[in-house]
C-alpha positions as CSV (number, residue, x, y, z in Angstrom):
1,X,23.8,-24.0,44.3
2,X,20.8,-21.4,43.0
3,X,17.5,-21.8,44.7
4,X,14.5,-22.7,42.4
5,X,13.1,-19.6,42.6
6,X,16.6,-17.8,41.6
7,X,16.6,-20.4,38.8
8,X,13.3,-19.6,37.6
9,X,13.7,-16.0,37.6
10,X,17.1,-16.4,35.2
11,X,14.6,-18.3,33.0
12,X,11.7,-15.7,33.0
13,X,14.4,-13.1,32.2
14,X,16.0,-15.2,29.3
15,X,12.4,-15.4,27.7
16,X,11.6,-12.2,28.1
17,X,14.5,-10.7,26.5
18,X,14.3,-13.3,23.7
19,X,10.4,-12.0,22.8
20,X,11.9,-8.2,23.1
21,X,15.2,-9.4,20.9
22,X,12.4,-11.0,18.4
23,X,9.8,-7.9,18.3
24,X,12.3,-5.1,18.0
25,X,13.2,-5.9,14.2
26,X,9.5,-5.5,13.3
27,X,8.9,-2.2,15.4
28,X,12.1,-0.9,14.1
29,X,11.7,-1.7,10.0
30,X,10.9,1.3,8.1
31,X,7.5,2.3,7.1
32,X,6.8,1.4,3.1
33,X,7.5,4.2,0.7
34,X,5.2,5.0,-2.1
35,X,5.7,1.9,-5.1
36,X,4.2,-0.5,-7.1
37,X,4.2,-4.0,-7.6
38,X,4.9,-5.5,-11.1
39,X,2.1,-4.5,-13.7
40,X,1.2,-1.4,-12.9
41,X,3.3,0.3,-15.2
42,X,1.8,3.6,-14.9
43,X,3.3,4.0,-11.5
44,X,2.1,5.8,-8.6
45,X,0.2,9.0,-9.9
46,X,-1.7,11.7,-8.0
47,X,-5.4,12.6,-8.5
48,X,-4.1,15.5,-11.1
49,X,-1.9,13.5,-12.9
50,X,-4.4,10.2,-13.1
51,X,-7.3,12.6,-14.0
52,X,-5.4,14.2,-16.9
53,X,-4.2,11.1,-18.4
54,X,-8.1,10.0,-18.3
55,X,-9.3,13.2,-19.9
56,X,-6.7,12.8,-22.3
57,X,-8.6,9.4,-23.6
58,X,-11.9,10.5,-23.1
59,X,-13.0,10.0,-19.8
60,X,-17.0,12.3,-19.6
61,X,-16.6,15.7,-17.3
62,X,-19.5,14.4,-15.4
63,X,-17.6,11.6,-14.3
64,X,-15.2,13.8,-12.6
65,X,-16.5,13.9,-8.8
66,X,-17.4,10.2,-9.0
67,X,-13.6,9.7,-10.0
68,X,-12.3,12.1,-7.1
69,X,-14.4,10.2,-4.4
70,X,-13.5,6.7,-5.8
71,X,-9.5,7.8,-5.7
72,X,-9.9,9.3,-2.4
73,X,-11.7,5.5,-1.4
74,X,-8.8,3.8,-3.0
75,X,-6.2,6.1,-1.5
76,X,-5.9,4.0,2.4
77,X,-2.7,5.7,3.1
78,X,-4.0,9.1,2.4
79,X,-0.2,10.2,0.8
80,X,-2.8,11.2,-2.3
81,X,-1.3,8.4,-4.9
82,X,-2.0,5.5,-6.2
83,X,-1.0,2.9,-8.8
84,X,-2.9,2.3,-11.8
85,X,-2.3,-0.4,-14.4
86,X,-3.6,-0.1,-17.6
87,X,-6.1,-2.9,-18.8
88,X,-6.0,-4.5,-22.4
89,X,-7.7,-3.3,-25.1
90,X,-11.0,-5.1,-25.1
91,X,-14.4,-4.2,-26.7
92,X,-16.8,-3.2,-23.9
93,X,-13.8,-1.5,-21.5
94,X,-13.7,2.3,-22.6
95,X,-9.5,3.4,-23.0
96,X,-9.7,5.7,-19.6
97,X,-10.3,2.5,-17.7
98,X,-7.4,1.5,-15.0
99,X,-6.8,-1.0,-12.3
100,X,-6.5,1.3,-8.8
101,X,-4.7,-0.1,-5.5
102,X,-3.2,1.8,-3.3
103,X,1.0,2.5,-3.8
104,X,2.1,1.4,-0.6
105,X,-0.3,-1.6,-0.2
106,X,0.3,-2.5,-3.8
107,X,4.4,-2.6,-3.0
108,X,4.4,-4.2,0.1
109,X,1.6,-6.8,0.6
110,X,-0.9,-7.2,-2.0
C-alpha cells in the first residue's frame, strides 16, 4: 500500500502533465498568415498597391503622408499589408474612401 505522500505526488504529476498536455496545442498552432475576413473584398494590399488604387479615384497628393502614417498605424503586424473593404457609394464619402484593419487581425479574431 502507497504512503500518502507517494499518493500525492502521483496526483501532482497527473495534473501537471494534463496542464502541459492542454497548453502545448496553443504554443504549437501556427502563427496566422496574411487574410481577410468576409467583406473586404479588396484583399490584403500593400501601401503601393492601396495608394495607387486611391490615386486612381482621386485621392489629393497632399493627402499622401497622412495616408502613409495612417497605414503604418493600421498595419499592427508590421508584414506592410492590410485589408481594405470598399464602402458604398454614398453622398458625402469621397470614392478613395476604404475600411482599413489589419490582415492577420482581420482573419483571425476581429
Amino acid at each position: 500500500m502507497a504512503s500518502r505522500t507517494t499518493r500525492c505526488i502521483g496526483v501532482a504529476l497527473a495534473v501537471a502533465s494534463l496542464c502541459i498536455a492542454m497548453a502545448a496545442p496553443a504554443v504549437l498552432a501556427a502563427k496566422p498568415v496574411a487574410g481577410c475576413s468576409n467583406g473586404f473584398e479588396l484583399g490584403p494590399m500593400s501601401l503601393e498597391d492601396s495608394l495607387g488604387l486611391k490615386m486612381e479615384l482621386g485621392f489629393p497628393p497632399d493627402a499622401v503622408p497622412f495616408y502613409e502614417a495612417l497605414f503604418a498605424g493600421f498595419d499592427k503586424n508590421g508584414n506592410g499589408l492590410l485589408c481594405l473593404k470598399d464602402l458604398p457609394d454614398t453622398p458625402g464619402i469621397a470614392p478613395w474612401v476604404f475600411q482599413l484593419a489589419d490582415d492577420v487581425a482581420a482573419a483571425g479574431s476581429s
